[in-house]
C-alpha positions as CSV (number, residue, x, y, z in Angstrom):
1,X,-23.5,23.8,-14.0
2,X,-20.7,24.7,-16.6
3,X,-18.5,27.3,-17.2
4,X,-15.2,28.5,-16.2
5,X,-14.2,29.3,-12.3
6,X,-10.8,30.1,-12.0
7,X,-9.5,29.0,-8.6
8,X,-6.1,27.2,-7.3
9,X,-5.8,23.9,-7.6
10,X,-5.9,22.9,-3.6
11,X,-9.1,24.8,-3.7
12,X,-10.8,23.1,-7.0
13,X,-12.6,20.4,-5.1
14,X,-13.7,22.0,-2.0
15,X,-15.1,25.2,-4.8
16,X,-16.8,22.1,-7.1
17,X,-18.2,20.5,-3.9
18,X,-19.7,23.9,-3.2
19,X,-21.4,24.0,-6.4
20,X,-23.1,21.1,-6.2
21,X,-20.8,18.6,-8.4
22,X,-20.7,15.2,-6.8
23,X,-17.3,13.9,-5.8
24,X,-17.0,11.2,-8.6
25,X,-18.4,13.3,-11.5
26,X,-15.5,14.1,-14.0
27,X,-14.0,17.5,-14.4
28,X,-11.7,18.7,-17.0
29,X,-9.4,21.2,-15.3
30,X,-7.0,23.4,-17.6
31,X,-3.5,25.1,-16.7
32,X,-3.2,28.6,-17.8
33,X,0.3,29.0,-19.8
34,X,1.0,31.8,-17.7
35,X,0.8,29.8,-14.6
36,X,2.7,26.7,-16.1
37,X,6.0,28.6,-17.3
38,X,7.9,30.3,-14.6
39,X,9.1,33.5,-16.4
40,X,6.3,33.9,-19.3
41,X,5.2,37.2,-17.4
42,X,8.2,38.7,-17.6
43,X,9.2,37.5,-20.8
44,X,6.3,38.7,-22.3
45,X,7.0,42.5,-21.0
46,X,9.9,42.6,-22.4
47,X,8.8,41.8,-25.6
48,X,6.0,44.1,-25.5
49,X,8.4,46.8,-24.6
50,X,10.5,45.9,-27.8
51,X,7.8,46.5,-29.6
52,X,6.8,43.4,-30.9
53,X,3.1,42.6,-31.1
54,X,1.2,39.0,-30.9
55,X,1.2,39.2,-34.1
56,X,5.0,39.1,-34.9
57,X,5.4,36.7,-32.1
58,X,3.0,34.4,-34.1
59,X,4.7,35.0,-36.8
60,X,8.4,34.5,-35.3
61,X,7.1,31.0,-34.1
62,X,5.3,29.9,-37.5
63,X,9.1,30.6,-39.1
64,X,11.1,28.7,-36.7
65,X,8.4,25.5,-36.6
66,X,8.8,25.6,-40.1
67,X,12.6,25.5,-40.1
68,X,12.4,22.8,-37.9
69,X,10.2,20.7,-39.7
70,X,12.9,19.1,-42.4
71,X,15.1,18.7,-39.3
72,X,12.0,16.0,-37.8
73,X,11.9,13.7,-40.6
């Protein structure tokens, strides 16, 4: 029984009951970004509406990690 059931977390166990897991096997739940940081939504539009792509995004983020990288050590 694997795969990927998106549900909220107070309803995870009742949902895994439900499809037959047992209450002690172990489950790997993951937190969807979008879910985890207030705001990303609607930081994410307005990026989109200045015309930035995933791409550049990417790209913006490899450019400031490596900036920051001499700062680390």
């Amino acid at each position: 029984m694997l795969g990927r059931y998106p549900v909220r977390a107070y309803d995870a166990l009742p949902r895994g009951l439900r499809r037959g897991l047992d209450p002690n096997d172990r489950v790997t739940i993951t937190i969807e970004p979008d879910e985890l940081i207030p705001g990303r939504r609607e930081a994410r539009a307005r990026v989109v509406a200045a015309g930035l792509t995933d791409e550049d995004i990417d790209r913006l983020i490899d450019e400031a990690r490596t900036e920051a990288q001499p700062q680390l050590g």
